[in-house]
PASEBA-1860 file (N, C-alpha, C; in nm, 3 decimals):
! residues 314
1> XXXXXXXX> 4.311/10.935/10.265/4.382/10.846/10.173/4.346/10.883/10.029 ~ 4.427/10.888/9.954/4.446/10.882/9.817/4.439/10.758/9.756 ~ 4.271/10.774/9.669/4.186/10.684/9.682/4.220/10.563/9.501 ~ 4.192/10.457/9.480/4.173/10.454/9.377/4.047/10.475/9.261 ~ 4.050/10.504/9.161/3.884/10.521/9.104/3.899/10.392/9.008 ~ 3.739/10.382/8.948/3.678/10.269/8.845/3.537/10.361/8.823 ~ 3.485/10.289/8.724/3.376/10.378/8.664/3.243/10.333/8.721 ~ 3.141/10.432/8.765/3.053/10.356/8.867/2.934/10.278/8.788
9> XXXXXXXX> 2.954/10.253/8.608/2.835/10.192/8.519/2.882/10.148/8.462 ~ 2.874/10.045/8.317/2.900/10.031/8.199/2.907/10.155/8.083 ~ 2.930/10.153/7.996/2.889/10.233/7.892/2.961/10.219/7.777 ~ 2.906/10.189/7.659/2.944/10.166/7.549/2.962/10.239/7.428 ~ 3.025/10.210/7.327/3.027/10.303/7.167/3.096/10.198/7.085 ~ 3.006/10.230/6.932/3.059/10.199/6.860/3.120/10.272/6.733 ~ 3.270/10.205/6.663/3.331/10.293/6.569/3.365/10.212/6.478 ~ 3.478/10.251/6.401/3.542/10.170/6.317/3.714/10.211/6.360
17> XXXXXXXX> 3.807/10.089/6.317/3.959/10.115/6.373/4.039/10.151/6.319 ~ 4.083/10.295/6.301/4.172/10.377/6.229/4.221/10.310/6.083 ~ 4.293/10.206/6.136/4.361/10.083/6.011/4.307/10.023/5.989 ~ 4.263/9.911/6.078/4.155/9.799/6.009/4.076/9.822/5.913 ~ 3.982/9.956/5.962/3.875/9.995/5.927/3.791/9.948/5.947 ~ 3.764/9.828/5.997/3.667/9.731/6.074/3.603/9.785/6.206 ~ 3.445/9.782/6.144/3.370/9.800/6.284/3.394/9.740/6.403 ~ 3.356/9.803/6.488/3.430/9.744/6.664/3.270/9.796/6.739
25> XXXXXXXX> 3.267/9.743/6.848/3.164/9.727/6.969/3.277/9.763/7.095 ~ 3.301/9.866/7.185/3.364/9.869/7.317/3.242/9.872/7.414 ~ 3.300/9.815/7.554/3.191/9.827/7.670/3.295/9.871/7.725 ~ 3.330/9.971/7.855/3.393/10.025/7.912/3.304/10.004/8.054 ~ 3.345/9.877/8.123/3.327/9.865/8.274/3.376/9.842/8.396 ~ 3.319/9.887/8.510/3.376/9.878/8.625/3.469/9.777/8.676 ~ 3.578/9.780/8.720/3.654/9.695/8.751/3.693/9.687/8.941 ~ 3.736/9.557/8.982/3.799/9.590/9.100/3.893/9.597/9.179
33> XXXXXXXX> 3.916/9.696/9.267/4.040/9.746/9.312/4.167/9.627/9.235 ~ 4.279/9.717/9.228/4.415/9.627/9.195/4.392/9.566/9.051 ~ 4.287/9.544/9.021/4.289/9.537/8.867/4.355/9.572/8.798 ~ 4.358/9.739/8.789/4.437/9.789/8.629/4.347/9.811/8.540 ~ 4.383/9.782/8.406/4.345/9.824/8.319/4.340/9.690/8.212 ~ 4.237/9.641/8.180/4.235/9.514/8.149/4.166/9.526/8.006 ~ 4.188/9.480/7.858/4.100/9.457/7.761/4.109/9.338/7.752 ~ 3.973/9.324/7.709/3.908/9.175/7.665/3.862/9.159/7.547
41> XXXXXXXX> 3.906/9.066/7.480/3.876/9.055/7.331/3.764/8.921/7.340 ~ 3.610/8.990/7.343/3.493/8.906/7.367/3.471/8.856/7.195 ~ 3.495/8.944/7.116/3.480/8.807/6.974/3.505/8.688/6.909 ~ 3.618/8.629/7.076/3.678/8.506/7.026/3.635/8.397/7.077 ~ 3.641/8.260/7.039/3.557/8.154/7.117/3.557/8.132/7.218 ~ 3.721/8.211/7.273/3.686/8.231/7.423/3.774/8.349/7.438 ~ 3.692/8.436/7.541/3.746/8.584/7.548/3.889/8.552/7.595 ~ 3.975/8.680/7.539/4.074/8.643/7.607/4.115/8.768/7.678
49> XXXXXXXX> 4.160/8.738/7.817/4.212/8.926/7.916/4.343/8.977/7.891 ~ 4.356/9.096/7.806/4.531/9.132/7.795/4.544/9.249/7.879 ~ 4.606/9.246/8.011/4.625/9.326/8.126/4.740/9.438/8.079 ~ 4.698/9.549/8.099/4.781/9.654/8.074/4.944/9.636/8.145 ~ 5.020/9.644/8.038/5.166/9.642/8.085/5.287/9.726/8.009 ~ 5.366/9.732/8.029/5.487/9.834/7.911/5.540/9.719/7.883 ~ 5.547/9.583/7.912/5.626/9.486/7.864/5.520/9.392/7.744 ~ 5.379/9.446/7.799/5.264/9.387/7.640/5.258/9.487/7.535
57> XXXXXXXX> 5.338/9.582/7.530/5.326/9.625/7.411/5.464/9.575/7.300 ~ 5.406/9.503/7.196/5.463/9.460/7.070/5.470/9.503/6.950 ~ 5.377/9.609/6.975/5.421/9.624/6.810/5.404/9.825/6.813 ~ 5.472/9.903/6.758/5.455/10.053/6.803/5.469/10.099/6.674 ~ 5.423/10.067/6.591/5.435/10.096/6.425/5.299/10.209/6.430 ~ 5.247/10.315/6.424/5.178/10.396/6.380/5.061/10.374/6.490 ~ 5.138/10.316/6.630/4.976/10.291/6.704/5.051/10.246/6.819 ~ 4.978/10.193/6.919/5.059/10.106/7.080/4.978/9.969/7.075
65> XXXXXXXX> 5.040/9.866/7.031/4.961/9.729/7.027/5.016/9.663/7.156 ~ 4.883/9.631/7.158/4.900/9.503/7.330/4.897/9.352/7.333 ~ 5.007/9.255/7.343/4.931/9.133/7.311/4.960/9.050/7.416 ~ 4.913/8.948/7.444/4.868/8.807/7.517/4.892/8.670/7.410 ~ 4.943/8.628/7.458/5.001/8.530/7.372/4.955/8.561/7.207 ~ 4.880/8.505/7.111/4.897/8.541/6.989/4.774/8.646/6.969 ~ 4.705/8.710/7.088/4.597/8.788/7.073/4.599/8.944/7.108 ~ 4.592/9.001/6.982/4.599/9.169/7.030/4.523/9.243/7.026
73> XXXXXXXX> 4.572/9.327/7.090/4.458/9.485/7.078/4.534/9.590/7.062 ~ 4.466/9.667/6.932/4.557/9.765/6.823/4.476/9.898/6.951 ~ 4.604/10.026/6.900/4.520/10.129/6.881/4.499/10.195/7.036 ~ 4.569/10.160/7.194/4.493/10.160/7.255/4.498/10.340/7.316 ~ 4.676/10.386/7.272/4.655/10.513/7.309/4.603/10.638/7.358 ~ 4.507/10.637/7.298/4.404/10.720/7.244/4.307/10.707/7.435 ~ 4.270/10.587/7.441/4.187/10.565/7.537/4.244/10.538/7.674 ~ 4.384/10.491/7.689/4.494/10.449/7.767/4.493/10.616/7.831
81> XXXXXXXX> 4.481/10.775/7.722/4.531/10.888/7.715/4.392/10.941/7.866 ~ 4.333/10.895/7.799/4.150/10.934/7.871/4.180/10.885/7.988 ~ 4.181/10.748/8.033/4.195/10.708/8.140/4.314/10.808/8.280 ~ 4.417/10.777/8.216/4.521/10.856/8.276/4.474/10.997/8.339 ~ 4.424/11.074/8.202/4.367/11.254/8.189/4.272/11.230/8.355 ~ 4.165/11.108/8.360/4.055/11.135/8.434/4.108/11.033/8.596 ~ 4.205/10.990/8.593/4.254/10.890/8.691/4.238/10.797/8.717 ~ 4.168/10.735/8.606/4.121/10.573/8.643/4.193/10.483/8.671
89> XXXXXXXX> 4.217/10.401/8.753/4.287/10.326/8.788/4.261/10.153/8.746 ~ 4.106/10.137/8.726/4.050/10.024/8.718/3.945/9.983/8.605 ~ 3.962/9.933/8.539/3.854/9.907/8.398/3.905/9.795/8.314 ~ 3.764/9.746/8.313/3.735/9.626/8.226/3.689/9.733/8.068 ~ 3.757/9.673/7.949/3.754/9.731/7.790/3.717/9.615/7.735 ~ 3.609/9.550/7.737/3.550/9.442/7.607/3.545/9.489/7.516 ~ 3.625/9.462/7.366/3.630/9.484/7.241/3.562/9.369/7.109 ~ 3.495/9.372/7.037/3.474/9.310/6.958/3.535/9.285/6.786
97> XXXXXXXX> 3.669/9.381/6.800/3.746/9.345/6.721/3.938/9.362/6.812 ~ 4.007/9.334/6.695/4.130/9.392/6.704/4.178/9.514/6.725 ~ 4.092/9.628/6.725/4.157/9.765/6.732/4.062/9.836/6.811 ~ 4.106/9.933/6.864/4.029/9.994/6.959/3.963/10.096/6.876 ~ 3.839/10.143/6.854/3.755/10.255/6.739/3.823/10.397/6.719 ~ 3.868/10.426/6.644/3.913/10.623/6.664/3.839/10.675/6.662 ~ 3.677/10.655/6.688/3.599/10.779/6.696/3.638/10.860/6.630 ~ 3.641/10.981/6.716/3.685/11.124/6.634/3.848/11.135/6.635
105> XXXXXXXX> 3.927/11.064/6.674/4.071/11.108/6.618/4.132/11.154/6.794 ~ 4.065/11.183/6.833/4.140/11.255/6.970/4.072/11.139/7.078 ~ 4.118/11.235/7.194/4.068/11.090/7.346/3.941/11.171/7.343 ~ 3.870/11.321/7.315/3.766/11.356/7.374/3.627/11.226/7.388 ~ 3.618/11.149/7.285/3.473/11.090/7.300/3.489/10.989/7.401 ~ 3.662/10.946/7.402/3.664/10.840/7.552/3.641/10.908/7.664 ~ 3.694/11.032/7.685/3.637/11.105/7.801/3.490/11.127/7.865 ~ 3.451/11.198/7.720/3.290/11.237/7.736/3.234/11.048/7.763
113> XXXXXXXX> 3.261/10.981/7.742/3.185/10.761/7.791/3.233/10.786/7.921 ~ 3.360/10.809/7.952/3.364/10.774/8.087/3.350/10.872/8.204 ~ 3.317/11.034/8.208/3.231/11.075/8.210/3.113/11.056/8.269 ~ 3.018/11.041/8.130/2.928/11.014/8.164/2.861/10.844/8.237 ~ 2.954/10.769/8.248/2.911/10.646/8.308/2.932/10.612/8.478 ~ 3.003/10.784/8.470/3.045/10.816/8.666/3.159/10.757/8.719 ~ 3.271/10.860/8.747/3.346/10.807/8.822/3.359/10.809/8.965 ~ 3.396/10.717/8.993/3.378/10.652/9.228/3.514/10.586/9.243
121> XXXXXXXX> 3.562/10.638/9.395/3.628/10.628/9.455/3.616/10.500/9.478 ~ 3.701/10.411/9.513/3.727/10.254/9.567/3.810/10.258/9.711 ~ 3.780/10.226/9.826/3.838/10.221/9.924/3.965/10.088/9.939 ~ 4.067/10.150/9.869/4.217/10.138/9.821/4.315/10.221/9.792 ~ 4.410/10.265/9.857/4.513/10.369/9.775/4.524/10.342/9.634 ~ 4.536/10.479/9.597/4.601/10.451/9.479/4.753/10.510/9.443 ~ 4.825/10.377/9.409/4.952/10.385/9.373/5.019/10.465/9.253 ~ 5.152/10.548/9.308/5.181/10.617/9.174/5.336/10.557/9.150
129> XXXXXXXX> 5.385/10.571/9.045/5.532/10.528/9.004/5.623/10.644/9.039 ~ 5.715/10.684/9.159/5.743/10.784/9.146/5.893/10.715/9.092 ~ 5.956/10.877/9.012/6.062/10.855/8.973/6.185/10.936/9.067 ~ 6.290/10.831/9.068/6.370/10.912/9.155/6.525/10.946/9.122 ~ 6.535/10.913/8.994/6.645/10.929/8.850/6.659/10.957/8.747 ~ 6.705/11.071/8.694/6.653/11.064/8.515/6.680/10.928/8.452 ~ 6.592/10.880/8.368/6.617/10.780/8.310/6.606/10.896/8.127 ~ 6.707/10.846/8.057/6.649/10.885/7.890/6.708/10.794/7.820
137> XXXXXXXX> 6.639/10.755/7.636/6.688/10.669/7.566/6.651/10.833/7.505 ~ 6.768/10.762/7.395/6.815/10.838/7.258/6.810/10.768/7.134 ~ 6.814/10.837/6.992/6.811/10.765/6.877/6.823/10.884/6.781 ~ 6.923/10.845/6.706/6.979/10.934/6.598/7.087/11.033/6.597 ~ 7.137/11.115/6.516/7.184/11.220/6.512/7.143/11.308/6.433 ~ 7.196/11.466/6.456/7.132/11.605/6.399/7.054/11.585/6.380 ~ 7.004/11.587/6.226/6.849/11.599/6.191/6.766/11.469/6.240 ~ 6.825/11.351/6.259/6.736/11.230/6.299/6.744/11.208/6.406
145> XXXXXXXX> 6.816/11.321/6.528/6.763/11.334/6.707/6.639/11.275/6.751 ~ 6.622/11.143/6.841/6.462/11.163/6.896/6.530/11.132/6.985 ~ 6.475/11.192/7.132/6.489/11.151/7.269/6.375/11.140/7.338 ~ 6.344/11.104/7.467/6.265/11.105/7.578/6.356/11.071/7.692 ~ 6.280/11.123/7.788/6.321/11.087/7.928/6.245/11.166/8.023 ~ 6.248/11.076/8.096/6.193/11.088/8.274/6.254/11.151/8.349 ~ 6.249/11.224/8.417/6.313/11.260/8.598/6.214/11.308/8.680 ~ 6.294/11.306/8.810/6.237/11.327/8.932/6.155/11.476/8.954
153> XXXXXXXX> 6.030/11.441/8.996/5.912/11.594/8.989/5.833/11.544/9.166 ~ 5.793/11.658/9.172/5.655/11.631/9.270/5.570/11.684/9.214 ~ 5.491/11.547/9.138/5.365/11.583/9.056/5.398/11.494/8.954 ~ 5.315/11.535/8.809/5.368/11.489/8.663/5.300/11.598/8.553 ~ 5.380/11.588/8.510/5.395/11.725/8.400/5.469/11.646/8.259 ~ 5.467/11.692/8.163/5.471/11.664/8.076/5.548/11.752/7.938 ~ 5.638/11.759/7.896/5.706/11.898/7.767/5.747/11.815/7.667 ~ 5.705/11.839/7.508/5.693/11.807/7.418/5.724/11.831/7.297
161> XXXXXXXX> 5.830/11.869/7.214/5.836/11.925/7.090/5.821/11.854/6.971 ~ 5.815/11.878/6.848/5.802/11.862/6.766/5.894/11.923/6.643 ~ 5.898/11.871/6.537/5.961/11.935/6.409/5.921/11.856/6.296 ~ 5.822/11.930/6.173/5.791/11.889/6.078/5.799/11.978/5.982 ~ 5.873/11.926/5.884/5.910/12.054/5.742/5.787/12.036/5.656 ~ 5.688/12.094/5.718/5.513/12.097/5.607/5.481/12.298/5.722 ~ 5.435/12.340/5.559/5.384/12.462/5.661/5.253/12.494/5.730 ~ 5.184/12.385/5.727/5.037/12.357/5.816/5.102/12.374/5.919
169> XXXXXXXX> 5.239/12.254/5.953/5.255/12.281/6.094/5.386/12.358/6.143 ~ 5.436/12.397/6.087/5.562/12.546/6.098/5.477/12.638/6.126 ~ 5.322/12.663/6.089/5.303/12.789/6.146/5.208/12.784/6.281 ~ 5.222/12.671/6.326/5.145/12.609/6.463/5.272/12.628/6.580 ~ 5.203/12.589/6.654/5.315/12.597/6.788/5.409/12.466/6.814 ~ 5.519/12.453/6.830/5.602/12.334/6.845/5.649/12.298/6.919 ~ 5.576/12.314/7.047/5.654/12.279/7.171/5.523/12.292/7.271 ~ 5.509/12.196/7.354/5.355/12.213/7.467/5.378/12.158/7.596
177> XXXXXXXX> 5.337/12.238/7.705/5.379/12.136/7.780/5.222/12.168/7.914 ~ 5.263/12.055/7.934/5.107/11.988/8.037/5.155/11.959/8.169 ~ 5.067/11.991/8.239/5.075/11.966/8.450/4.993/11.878/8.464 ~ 4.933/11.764/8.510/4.835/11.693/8.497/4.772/11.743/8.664 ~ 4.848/11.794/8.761/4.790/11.881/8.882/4.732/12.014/8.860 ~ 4.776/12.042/8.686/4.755/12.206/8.778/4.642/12.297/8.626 ~ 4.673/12.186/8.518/4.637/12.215/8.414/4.458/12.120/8.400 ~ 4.400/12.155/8.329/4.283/12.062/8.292/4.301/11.971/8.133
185> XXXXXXXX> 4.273/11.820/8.173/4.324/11.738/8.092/4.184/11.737/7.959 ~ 4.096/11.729/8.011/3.956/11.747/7.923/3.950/11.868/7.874 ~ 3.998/12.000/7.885/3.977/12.126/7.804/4.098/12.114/7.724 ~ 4.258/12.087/7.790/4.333/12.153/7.735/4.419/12.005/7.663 ~ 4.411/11.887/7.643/4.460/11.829/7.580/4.387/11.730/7.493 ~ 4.222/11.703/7.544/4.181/11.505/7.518/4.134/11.609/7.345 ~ 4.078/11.682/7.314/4.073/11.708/7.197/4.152/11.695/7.065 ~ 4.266/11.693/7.078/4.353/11.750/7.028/4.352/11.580/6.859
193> XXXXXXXX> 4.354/11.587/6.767/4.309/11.460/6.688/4.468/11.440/6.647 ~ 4.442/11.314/6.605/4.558/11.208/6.499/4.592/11.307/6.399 ~ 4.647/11.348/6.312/4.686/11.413/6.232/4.794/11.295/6.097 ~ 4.759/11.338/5.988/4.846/11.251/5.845/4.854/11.350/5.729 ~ 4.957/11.268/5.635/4.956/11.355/5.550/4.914/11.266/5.373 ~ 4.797/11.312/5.326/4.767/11.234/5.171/4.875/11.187/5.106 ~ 4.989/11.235/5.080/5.102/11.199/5.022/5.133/11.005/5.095 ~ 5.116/11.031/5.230/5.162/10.922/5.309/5.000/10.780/5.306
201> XXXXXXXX> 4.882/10.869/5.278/4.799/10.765/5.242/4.770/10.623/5.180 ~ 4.825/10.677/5.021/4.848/10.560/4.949/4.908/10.446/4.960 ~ 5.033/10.521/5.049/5.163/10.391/5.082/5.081/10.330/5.227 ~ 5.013/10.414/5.296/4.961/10.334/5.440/4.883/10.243/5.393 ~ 4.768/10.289/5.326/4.660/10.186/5.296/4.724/10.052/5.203 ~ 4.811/10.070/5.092/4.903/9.946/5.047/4.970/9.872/5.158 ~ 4.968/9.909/5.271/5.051/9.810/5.352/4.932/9.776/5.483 ~ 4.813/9.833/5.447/4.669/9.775/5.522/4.665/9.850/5.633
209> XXXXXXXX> 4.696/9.966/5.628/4.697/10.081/5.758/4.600/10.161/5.718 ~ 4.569/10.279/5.810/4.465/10.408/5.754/4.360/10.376/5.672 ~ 4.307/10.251/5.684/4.191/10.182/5.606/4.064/10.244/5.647 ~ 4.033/10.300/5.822/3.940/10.370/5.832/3.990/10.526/5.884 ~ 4.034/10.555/5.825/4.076/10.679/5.840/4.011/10.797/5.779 ~ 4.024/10.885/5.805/3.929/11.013/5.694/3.943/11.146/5.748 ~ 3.861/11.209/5.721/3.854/11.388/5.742/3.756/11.414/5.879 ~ 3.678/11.329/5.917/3.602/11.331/6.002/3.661/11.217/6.123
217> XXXXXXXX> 3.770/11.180/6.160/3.835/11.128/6.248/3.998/11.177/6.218 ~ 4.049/11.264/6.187/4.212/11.274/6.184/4.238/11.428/6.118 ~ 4.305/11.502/6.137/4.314/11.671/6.057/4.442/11.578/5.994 ~ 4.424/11.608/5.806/4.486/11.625/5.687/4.541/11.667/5.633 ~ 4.606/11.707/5.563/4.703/11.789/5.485/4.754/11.759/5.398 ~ 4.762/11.788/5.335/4.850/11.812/5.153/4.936/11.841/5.167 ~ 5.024/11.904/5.062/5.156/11.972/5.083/5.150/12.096/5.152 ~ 5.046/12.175/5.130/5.035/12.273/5.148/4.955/12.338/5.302
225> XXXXXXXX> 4.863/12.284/5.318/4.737/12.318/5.397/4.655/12.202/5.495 ~ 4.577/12.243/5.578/4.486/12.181/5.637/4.382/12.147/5.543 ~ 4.317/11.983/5.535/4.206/12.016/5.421/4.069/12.032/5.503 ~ 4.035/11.982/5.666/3.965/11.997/5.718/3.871/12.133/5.726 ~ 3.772/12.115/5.699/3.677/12.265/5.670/3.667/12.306/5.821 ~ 3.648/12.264/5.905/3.651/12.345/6.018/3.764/12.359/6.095 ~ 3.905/12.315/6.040/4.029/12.368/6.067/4.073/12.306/6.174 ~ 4.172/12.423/6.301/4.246/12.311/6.407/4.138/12.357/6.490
233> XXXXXXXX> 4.175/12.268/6.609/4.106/12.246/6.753/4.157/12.328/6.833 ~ 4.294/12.365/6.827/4.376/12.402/6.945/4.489/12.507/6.799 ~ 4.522/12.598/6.888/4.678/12.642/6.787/4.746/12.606/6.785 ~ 4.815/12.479/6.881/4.897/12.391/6.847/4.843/12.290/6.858 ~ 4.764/12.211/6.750/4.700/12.074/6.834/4.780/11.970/6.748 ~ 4.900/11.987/6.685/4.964/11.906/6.616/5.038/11.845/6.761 ~ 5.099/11.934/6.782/5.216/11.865/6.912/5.133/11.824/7.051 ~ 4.948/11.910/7.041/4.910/11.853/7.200/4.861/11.670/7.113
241> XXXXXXXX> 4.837/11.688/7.014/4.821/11.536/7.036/4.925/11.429/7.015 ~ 5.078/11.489/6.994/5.173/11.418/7.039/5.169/11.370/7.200 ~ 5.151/11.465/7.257/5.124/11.515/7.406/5.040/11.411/7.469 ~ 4.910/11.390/7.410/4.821/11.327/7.436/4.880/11.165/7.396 ~ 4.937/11.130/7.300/4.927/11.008/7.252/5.037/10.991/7.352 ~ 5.161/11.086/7.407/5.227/11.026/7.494/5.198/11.008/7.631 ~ 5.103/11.045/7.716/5.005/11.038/7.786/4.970/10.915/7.809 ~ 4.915/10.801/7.726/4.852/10.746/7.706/4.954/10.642/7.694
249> XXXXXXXX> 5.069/10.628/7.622/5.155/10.536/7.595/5.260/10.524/7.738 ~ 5.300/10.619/7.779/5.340/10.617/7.954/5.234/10.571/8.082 ~ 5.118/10.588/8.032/5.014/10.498/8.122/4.975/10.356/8.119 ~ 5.065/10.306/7.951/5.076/10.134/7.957/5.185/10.102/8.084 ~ 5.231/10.154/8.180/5.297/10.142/8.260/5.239/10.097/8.362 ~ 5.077/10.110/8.369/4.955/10.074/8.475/4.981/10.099/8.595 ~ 5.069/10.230/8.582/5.017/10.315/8.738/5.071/10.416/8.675 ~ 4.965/10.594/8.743/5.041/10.670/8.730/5.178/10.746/8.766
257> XXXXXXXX> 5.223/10.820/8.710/5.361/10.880/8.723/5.360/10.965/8.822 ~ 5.456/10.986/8.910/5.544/11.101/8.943/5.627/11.132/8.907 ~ 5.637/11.255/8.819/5.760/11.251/8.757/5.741/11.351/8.627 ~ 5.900/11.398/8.587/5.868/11.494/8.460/5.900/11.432/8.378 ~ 5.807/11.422/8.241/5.883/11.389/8.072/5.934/11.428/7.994 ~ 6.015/11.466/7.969/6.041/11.549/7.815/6.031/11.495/7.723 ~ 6.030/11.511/7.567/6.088/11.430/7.473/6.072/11.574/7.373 ~ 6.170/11.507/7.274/6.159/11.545/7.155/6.153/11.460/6.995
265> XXXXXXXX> 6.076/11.487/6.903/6.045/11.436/6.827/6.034/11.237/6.860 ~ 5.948/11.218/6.960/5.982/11.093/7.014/5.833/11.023/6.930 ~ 5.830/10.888/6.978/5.679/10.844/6.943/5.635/10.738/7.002 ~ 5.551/10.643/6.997/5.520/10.525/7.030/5.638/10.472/7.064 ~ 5.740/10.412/6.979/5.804/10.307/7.021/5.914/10.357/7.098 ~ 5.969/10.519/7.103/6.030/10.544/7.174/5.971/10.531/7.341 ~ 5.864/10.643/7.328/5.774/10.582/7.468/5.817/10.490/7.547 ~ 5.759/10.313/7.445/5.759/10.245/7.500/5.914/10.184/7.561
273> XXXXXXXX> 6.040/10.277/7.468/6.137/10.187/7.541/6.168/10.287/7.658 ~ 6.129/10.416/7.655/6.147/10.490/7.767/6.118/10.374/7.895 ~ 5.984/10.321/7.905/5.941/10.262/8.001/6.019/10.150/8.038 ~ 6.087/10.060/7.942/6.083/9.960/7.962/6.257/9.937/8.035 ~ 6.329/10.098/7.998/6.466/10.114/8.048/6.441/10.192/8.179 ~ 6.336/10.230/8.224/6.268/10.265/8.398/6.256/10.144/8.441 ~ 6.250/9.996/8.407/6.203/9.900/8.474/6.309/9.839/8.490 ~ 6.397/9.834/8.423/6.518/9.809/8.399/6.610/9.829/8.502
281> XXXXXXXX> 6.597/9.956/8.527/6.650/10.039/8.663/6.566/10.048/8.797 ~ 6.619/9.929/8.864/6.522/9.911/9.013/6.552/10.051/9.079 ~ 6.668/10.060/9.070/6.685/10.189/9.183/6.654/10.325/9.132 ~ 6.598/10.332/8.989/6.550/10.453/8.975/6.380/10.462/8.937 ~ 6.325/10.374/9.065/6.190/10.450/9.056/6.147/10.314/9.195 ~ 6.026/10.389/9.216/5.930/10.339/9.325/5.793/10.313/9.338 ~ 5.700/10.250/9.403/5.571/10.293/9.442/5.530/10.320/9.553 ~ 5.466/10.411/9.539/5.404/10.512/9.680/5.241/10.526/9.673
289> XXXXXXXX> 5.243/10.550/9.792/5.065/10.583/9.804/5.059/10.683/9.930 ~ 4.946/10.757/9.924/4.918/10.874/9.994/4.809/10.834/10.112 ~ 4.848/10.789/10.240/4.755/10.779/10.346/4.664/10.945/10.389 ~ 4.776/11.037/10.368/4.736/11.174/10.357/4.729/11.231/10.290 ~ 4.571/11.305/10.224/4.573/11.341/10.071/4.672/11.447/10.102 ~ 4.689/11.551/10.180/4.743/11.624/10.212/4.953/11.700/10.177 ~ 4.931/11.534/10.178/5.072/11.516/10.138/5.143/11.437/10.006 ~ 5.014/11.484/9.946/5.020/11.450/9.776/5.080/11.603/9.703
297> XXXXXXXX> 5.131/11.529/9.622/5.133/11.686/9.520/5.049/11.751/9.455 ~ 5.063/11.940/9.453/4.938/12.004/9.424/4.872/11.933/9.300 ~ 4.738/11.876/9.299/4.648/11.907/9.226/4.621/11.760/9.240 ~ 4.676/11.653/9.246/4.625/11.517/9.268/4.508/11.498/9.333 ~ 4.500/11.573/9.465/4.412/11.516/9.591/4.306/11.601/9.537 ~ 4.278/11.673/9.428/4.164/11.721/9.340/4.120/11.604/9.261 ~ 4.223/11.579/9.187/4.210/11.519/9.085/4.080/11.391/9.126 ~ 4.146/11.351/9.282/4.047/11.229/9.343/3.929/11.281/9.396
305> XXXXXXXX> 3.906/11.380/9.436/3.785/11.389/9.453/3.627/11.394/9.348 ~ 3.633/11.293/9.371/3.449/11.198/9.338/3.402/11.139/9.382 ~ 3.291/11.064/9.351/3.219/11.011/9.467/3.238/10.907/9.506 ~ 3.217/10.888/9.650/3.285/10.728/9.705/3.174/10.611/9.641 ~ 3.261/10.508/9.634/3.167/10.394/9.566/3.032/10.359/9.640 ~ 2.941/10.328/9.541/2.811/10.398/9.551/2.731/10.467/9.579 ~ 2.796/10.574/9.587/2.717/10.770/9.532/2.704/10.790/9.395 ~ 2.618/10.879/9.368/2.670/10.945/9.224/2.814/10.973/9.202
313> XX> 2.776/10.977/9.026/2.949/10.984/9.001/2.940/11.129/8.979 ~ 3.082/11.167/8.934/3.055/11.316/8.870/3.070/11.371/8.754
END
């Protein structure tokens, strides 16, 4: 059986939140079976649980916000991206502010926490969304084209383009595409950082955005150049962390995919209506689970192998 995972410890970090700029406290702990993916906002007089959904995200302005009646959690992408990359199925996220920390700009430091806090098998299938229709939303024309869409795969894979008239990223690669069976999610995508441009600073921070933002959580640019002294991560890490942030925003769906994505020049809020016009459509998608790892698609029944709940993790 194709198992579900949760993390076999606690483990914590602290940052500050891209926009807010406000320090934050996360605990990242074990959860059980059928859970999901749950944040808890412990700074309030009484915690409150906002359960991962494509129908709690409200607000997709420069981030994926989650809310519960008038209580949110900014920012969650980034870590939503990690989870997915490593297969988690189950986790408790206690936060002590509104936004989830950007660390370094990419999912790597959520990876390297959860990681190291061990991941274990839970004796439960774990369920995937398979798709069994293209679904796509559209928006714009010629130059203001954005699309996404879904169809039917065995597996999930991922293709991505981009187009930005700055020559930092004209001379990068503009198009990426990811296997989550066949490719490695920790080498070849969780790195990949937030990226902005100074010109766009002034006006973010006047409207209370990019408040903790900087050179040491996000790669920069001017008109001209990268200002980061140690440069890119990847040769295209402009579009893998489109890649990544869409990753992460298709996993507010709280199960993983079967299925291929495309998009072009898409973002958060496209994402999220991608999802929300899959739900829309009963007859174009399902859930399945694998009694036989065997009869999973290549690279999944890897993906699960770790240790059964209470062994070491790996």
């Amino acid at each position: 059986m194709l198992k579900q995972r949760t993390l076999k410890s606690l483990t914590r970090a602290v940052g500050v939140g891209l926009h807010s700029g406000r320090r934050v406290e996360i605990t990242l702990r074990p959860a059980q079976p059928d859970t999901g993916i749950v944040f808890r906002r412990v700074d309030l007089p009484e915690p409150v649980d906002i359960p991962v959904s494509a129908l709690a995200v409200t607000d997709t302005r420069m981030a994926s916000t989650l809310t519960q009646g008038n209580v949110k959690v900014q920012t969650v992408e980034h870590l939503m991206s990690a989870c997915a990359g490593l297969g988690l199925d189950n986790l408790y996220v206690d936060i002590t502010a509104e936004e989830i920390p950007i660390l370094d700009g990419s999912a790597a430091s959520f990876v390297f926490l959860l990681k190291s806090a061990g991941i274990v098998l839970q004796d439960r299938p774990k369920r995937f969304i398979r798709v069994k229709r293209p679904i796509e939303v559209r928006e714009g024309e010629g130059k203001n084209l954005k699309w996404a869409k879904l169809e039917p795969y065995n597996g999930y894979k991922l293709h991505f383009e981009i187009v930005f008239d700055h020559p930092a990223v004209d001379s990068t690669g503009q198009s990426a595409e990811f296997d989550m069976g066949n490719h490695n999610y920790s080498r070849d995508i969780a790195r990949a950082r937030t990226f902005g441009f100074t010109k766009d600073v002034e006006m973010m921070r006047n409207n209370g955005l990019a408040l903790g933002g900087g050179l040491d959580n996000a790669i920069v640019m001017d008109d001209y150049k990268v200002l980061n002294a140690d440069g890119l991560r990847y040769d295209d890490e402009f579009v893998k962390h489109k890649l990544l942030d869409a990753i992460g925003d298709l996993y507010c769906i709280g199960k993983p995919f079967l299925a291929s994505y495309s998009a072009y020049r898409s973002g958060h809020g496209m994402n999220n209506l991608l999802l929300r016009e899959l739900l829309r459509k009963a007859d174009a998608w399902e859930v399945v689970t694998f009694e036989d790892e065997r009869r999973a698609p290549s690279g999944l029944a890897r993906l699960a192998r770790c240790a059964p709940l209470g062994a070491g993790g790996n």
